[in-house]
Backbone as CSV, one residue per row, in Angstrom:
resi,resn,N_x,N_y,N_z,CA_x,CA_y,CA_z,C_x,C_y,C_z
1,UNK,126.639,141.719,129.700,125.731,141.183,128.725,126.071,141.784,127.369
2,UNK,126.086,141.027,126.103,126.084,141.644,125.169,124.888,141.596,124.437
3,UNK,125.127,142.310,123.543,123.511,142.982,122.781,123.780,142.214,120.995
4,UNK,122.613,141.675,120.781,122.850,140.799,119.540,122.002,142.162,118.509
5,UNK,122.809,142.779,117.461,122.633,143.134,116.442,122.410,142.771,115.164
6,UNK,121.544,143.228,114.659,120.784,142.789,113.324,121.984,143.371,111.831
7,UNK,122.568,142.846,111.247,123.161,143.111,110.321,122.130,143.636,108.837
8,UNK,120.809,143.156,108.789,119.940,143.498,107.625,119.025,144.971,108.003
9,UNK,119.119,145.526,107.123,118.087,146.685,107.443,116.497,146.221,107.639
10,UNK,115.723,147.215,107.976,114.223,146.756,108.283,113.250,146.332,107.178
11,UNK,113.129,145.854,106.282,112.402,145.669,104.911,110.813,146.368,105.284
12,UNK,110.567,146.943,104.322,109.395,147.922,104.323,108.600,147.618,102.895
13,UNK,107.303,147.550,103.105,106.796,147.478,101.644,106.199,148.833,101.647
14,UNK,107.243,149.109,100.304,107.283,150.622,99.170,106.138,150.116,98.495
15,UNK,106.082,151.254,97.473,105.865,151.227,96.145,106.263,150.158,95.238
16,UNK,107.176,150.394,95.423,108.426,149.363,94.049,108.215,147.966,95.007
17,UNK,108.035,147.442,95.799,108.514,145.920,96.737,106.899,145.325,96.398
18,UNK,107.396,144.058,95.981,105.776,142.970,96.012,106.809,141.829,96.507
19,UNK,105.990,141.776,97.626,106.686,140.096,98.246,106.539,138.998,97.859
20,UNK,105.461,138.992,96.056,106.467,137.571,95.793,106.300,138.227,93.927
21,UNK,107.082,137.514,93.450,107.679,137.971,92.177,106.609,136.915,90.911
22,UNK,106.135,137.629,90.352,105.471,137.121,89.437,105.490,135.329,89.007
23,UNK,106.671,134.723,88.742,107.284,133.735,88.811,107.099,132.806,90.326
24,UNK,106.353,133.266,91.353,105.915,132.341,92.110,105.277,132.119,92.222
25,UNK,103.917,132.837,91.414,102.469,132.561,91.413,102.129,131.109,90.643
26,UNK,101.573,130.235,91.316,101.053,129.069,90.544,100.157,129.550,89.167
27,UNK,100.752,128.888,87.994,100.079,129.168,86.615,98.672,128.422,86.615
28,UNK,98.188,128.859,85.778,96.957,128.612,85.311,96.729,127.185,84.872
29,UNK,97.711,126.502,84.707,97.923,125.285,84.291,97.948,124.111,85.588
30,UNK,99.056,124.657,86.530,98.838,124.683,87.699,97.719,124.526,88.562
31,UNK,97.140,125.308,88.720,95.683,125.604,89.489,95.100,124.673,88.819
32,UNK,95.110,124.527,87.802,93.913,123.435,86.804,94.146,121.771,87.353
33,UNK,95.451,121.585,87.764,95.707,120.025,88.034,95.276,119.907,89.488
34,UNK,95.880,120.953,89.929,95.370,121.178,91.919,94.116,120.723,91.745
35,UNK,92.841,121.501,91.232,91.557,121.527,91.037,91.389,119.789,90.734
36,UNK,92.057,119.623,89.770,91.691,118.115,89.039,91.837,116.820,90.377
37,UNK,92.839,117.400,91.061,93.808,116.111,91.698,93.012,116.489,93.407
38,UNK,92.078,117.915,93.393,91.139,117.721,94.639,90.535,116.801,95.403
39,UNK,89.716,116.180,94.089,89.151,114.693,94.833,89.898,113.798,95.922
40,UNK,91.458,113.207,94.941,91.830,112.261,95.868,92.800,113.002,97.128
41,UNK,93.025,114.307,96.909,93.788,115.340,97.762,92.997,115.038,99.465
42,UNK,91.480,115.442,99.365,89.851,115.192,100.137,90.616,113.730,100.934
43,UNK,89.852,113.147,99.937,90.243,111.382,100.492,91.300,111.078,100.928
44,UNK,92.289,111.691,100.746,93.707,111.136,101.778,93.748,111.743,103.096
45,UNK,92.945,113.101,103.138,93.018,113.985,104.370,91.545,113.155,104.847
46,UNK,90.468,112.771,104.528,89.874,112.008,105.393,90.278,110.704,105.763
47,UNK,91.040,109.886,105.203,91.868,108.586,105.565,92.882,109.050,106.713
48,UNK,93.787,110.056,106.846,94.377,110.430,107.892,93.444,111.268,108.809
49,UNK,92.710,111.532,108.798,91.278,111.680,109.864,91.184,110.863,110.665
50,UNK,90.771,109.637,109.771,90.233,108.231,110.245,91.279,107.368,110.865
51,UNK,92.760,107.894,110.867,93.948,107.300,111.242,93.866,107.855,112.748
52,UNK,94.123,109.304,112.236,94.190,109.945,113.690,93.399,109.741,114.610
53,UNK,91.862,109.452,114.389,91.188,109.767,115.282,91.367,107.942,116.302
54,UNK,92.339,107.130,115.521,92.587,105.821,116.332,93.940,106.123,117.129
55,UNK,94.856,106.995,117.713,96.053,106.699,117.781,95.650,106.738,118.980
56,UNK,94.394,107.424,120.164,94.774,107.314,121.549,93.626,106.579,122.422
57,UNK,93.506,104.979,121.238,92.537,104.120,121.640,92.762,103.186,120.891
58,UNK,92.524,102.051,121.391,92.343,100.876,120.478,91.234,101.142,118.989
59,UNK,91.337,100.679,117.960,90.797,101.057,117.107,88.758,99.892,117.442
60,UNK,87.932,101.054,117.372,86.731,99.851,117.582,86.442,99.384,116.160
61,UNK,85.100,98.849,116.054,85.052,97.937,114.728,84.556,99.375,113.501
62,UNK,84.061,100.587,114.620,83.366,101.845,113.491,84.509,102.203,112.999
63,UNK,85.718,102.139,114.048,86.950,102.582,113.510,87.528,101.818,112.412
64,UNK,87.606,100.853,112.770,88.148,99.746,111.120,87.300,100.264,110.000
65,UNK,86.097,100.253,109.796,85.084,100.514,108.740,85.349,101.707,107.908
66,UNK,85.543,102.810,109.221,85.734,104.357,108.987,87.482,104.455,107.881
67,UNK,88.028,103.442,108.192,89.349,103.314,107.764,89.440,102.918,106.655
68,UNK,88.631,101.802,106.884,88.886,100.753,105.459,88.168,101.685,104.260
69,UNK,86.886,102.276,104.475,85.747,103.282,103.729,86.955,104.378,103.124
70,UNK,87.885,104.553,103.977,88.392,106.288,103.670,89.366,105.621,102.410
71,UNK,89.782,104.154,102.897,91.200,103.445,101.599,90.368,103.506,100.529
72,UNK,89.271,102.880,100.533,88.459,102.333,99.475,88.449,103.764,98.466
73,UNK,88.068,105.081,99.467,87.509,105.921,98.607,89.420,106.760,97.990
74,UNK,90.132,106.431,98.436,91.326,106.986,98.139,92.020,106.172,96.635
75,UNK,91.691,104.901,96.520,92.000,104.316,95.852,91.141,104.357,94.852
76,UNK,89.325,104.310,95.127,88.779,104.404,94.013,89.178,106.315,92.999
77,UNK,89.178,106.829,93.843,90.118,108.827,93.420,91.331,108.567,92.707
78,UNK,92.025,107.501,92.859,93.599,107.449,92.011,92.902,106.903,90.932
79,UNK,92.205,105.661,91.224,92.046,105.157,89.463,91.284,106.301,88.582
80,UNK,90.430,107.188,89.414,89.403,107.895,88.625,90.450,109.071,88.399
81,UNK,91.518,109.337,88.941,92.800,110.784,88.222,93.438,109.774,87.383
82,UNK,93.463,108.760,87.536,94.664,107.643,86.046,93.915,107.991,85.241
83,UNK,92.805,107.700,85.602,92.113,107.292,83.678,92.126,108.458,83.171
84,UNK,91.749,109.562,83.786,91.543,110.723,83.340,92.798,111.430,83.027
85,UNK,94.131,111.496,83.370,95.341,111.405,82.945,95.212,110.972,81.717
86,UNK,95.295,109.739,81.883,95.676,108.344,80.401,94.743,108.816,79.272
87,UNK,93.325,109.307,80.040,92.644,109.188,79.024,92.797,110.531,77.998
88,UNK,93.783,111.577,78.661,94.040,112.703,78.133,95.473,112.281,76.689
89,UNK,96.190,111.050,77.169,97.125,110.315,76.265,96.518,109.264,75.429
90,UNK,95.405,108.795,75.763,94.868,107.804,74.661,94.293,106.697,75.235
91,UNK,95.513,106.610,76.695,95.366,105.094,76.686,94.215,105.023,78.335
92,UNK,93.737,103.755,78.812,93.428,103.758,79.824,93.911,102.949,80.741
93,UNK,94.041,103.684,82.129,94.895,103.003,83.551,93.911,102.136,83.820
């Protein structure tokens, strides 16, 4: 049998070591659009909710509703981040 050896030493957090470097932290600017773009972020993860919860059954009619409700609200979240985009440029989506 042979024995598989590690060529890297053991990494240890020192003093001096931060495991992530200033430059990977999401900016403030950043965080601000995440925050903004939450709404329709919500509504796509409840539309794939409403997907999933059909894949190991025929879909019933609560299921269509539950589906169609989650598009409706995903789509009404994009126009309401356009405008608010656009409306930061002048114009409106």
């Amino acid at each position: 049998m042979e024995h598989i050896v590690t060529v890297q030493g053991v990494v240890t957090a020192s003093d001096d070591w931060t495991p992530f470097a200033d430059f990977m932290e999401p900016t403030d600017a950043e965080l601000d659009a995440i925050e903004q773009e939450m709404p329709l972020i919500l509504a796509r993860v409840d539309l794939l909710d409403a997907q999933i919860i059909t894949l190991d059954h025929t879909p019933t009619e609560l299921d269509t509703r539950r589906i169609r409700r989650a598009r409706h609200r995903v789509l009404v979240e994009r126009r309401t981040l356009a405008n608010l985009t656009a409306g930061g440029m002048g114009g409106v989506a």
